[in-house]
C-alpha positions, 0 to 999 in steps of 0.5 A, a space after each residue: 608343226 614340223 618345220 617345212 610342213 604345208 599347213 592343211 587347207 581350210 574350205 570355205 565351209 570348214 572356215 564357217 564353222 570354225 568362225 561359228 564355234 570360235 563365237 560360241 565359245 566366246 559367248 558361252 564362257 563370257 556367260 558362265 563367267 560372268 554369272 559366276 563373278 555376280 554369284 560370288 558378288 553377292 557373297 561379298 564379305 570379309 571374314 575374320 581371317 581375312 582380316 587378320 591378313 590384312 592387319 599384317 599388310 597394314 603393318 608391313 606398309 607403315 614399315 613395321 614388316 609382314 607382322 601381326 603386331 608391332 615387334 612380333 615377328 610372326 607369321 600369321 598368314 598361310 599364303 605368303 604371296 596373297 599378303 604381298 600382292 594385298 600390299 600393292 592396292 595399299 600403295 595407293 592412297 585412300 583406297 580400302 583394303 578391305 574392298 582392294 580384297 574383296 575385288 582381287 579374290 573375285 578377279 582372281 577366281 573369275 580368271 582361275 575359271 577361265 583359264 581352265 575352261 581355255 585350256 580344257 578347250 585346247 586340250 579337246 580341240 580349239 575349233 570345236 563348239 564346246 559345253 560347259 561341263 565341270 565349270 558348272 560345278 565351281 558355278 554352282 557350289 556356293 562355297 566357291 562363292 563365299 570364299 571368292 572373297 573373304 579376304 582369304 587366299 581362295 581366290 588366289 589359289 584357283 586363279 593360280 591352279 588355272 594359270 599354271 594348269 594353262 600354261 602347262 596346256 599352252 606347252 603340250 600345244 607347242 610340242 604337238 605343233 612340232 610333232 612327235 619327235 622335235 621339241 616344242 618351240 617357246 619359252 617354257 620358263 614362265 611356266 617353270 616360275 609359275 608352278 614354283 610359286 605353289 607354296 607361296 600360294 599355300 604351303 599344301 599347294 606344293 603337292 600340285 607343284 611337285 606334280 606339275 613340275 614332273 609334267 614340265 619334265 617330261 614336255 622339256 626333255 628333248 630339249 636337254 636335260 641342261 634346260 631341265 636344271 635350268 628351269 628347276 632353279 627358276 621354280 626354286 628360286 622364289 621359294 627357296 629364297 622366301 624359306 631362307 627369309 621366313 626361318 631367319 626373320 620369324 625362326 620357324 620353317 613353317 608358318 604360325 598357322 601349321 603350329 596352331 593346326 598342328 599340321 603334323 597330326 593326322 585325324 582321318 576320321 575328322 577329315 573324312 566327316 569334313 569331306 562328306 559335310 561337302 559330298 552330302 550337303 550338295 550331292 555331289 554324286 551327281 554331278 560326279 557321275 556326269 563328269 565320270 561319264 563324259 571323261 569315260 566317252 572321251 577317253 575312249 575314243 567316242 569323240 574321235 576328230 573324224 576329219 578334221 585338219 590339224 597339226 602333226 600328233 603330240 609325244 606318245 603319252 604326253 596328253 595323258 601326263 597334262 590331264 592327269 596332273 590335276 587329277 593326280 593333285 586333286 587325289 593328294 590335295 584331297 588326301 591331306 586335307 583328310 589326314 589333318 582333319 578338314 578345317 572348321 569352315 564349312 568346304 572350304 580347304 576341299 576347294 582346291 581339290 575339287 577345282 583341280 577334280 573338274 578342271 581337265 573336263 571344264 568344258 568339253 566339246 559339243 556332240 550327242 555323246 556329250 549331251 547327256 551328261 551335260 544336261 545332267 550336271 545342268 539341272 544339278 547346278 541348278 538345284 544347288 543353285 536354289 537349294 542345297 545350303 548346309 542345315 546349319 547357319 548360326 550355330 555349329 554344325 556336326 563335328 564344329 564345322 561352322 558355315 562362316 559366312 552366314 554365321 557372321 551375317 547373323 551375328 552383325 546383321 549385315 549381309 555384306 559384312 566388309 569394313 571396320 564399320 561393319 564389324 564395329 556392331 560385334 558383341 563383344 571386341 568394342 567394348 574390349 577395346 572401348 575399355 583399354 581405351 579408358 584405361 590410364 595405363 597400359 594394360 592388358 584386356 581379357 574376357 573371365 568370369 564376373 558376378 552375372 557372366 563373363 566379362 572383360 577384365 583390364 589389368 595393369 601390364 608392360 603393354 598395351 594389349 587385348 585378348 580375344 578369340 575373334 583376332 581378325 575383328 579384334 584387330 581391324 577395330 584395335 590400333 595397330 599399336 595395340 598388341 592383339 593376341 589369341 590362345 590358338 597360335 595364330 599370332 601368338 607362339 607361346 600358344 602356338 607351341 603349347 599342346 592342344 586340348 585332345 580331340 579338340 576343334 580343328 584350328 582352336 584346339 590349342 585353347 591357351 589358358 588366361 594365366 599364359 596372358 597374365 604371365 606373359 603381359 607382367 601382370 602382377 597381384 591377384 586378378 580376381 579370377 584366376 589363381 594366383 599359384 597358376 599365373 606364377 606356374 606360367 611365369 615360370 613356365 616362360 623363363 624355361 630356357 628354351 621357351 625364353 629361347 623361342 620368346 627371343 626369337 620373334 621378339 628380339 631386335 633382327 640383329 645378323 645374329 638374331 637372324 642367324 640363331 634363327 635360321 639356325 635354329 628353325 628347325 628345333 625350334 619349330 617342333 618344340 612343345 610344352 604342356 598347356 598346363 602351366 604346372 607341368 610346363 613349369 618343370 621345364 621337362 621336354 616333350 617329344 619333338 612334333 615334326 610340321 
């Protein structure tokens, strides 16, 4: 509001009909919420890579530092943030993680929502009675309910797309209170902080940061563009920091996770067969066509506030800039997704995308106009609701996509899948672990084939370890003191900066070869199946000299100048590959340079 204005009175009647709306409101978001939280509630489980985080947050609170295994500076978590703010239950004693997890990836999905659902609200207009609209499609969709907890950052991530878009909302509010030409009052740095976090959040979320902080802009700049390089340092100080720290402490600039999904690589057609796995199983058309309808109506004009008191106008164009921010991410988080191929879990790296997709008309104000799409989205929700579930379950599904969740519910035979405990009746990593166990040395513990099948081997070696796809069951069943290592990169390099197996599935394509281990772990003698010529190839493939170079980098004591070298050489060292086939990679000749 322009300073000196006279604020418009209120009658009597408009006063009851605000009262009426402001409990309408408070209702219908408190039910839409509070299904939600019971849907993901009943999906509560802990999946294997949300275990992998939280086997680092229990290195990292027995002070052996955000690490997978102990004297291995690897970073085998994608969201930096998620990692940390999972240490903070760990501080208290005797609380679980595993639960700790389980209930802040709900929290924070519960929050994301209405966040969303407040700004859409203010963005429409906050006295009007609103409807549910795109939050019925984060309602409805089960993948927002498999990943609400999971151990994974999903929660995180659309608790922080609904802050971040809200606050955005909270400051295009202030401008229009102020009028067209005066610059809104209130602090803008918490909104500047927030979006900065993106890539802390998830590295790909920095596309919605970048969108995001040019919206910021162009809400700031009457205030002078010397504000504006103030609140760019506040956004970029965080991150900035934390890069500095990942390349000096781990020596790439980019997490052990881009390395083994070979984020550089684009595989349009897998990402498109990732993106309909999602559009056919739950027709989303559907309520694409309610939600298209009802911004239609609205944009032009159908819903226009015919006499209703309010503040002066918004910057001309500065309400389109603050729907469009997550619009135009949806767009770019989705196109990246598609270019590096989708990923192996069924939906859910689209989640983001599709929570931005829905976020401007998550609810949208009640009239005639919108009732239509409404109803319609509403019985789309739902049929998704009682029906639609991917056709696969404990198998994979078309192009390896697998349903996760339900996949590990079968194989334990547990609906709620959560603890140690519960994952303790696994086919196969107890009695890995149960063998090491019995060993009278350290040793190496390996899955090869036996007379009657595949089995585990345990062979004498420099140190206590287990190798198994599975890392995160692994290593919540395994000792901390136990190195837990994968053939896919995750937490292991020597796999992480090897080629891939052409065309394989998205997130295992790396596919390490048993003699890496054998070579790398000193075991020594004939194994009984593998060729011996083979793990002496891999042992020399490791003494290369910018192999050995990479193997220091993240085992090495973190002198100032291991952290230097690191940090100075990050960027090499993150696009240096070799060949997973140990004879060519014992020649020691480069490859080309992969750029993450």
């Amino acid at each position: 509001m322009v300073p000196g204005a006279v604020p418009p009175r209120r009658t009597p009647h408009g006063a009851l009909h605000d009262r009426r709306a402001l409990r309408w409101n408070v209702v219908s978001t408190g039910a839409v919420l509070l299904l939600f939280a019971a849907l993901i509630w009943n999906r509560r489980w802990m999946s294997d890579d949300g275990l992998i985080v939280l086997r680092t947050v229990r290195n990292l609170l027995a002070g052996d530092g955000p690490v997978f295994n102990v004297g291995e500076r690897v970073e085998s978590n994608t969201s930096t943030l998620w990692t940390y703010l999972l240490a903070l239950p760990g501080l208290i004693p005797g609380l679980s993680l595993n639960w700790a997890s389980v209930v802040a990836g709900l929290l924070l999905s519960v929050a994301g929502l209405g966040f969303a659902m407040d700004a859409a609200r203010r963005v429409f207009g906050g006295r009007r009675a609103m409807l549910p609209l795109g939050a019925l499609v984060v309602l409805a969709l089960p993948p927002f309910w498999d990943f609400g907890t999971s151990g994974l950052e999903t929660g995180l991530i659309v608790g922080w797309l609904g802050l971040t878009w809200w606050l955005l909302v909270r400051r295009w509010e202030s401008h229009r209170a102020c009028g067209s030409g005066t610059p809104g009052a209130g602090r803008a740095w918490p909104a500047a902080l927030v979006l900065g976090l993106a890539p802390l959040v998830r590295p790909d979320l920095a596309l919605f940061g970048v969108v995001a902080g040019l919206a910021l802009v162009v809400l700031e700049h009457r205030r002078g563009w010397g504000r504006i390089v103030g609140l760019a340092a506040v956004a970029a100080a965080l991150p900035v920091a934390y890069e500095v720290f990942r390349a000096g402490y781990y020596g790439l600039i980019v997490p052990a996770t881009a390395l083994a999904k070979e984020a550089s690589d684009a595989r349009w057609q897998q990402g498109l067969d990732y993106l309909f796995d999602l559009l056919d199983t739950y027709l989303l058309w559907i309520p694409a066509v309610g939600l298209v309808l009802a911004a239609l109506l609205l944009a032009g004009g159908a819903l226009a506030r015919r006499g209703e008191p309010g503040p002066a106008r918004s910057p001309r164009g500065h309400t389109a800039v603050v729907v469009a921010v997550p619009l135009a991410s949806a767009l770019l988080l989705a196109l990246y997704v598609i270019r590096v191929g989708g990923d192996f879990m069924h939906g859910r790296m689209l989640l983001p995308a599709l929570f931005c997709l829905v976020m401007p008309v998550a609810v949208v104000p009640m009239s005639r106009w919108t009732a239509l799409p409404v109803v319609g989205v509403l019985a789309w929700s739902v049929l998704c609701l009682v029906d639609l579930r991917p056709a696969y379950g404990a198998t994979l599904g078309p192009n390896l996509i697998a349903n996760e969740r339900l996949y590990y519910v079968l194989l334990l035979g547990n609906a709620h899948p959560v603890t140690a405990e519960d994952y303790s009746t696994h086919p196969m990593v107890p009695e890995g672990i149960a063998e090491l166990e019995r060993a009278d040395r350290p040793s190496l513990a390996i899955v090869g084939a036996k007379p009657g099948g595949a089995g585990w081997w345990v062979l004498p070696a420099e140190r206590e370890s287990i190798a198994w796809l599975n890392l995160g069951v692994t290593g919540e069943l395994a000792p901390l003191d136990v190195r837990v290592l994968d053939g896919v990169g995750l937490v292991n390099p020597i796999a992480g900066h090897a080629t891939g197996v052409p065309n394989g599935r998205i997130g295992h394509d790396k596919d390490l070869p048993p003699e890496w281990y054998l070579a790398d772990s000193g075991v020594r003698g004939d194994t009984g199946f593998v060729d011996p010529s083979s793990v002496a190839d891999a042992r020399a493939a490791l003494a290369c000299p910018r192999t050995a170079e990479m193997i220091e980098s993240y085992r090495a004591p973190l002198t100032t100048t291991r952290f230097w070298d690191n940090l100075t050489g990050s960027v090499e060292r993150t696009s240096y590959r070799y060949p997973r086939d140990a004879a060519d990679a014992a020649t020691c000749a480069p490859l080309p340079a992969v750029v993450d």
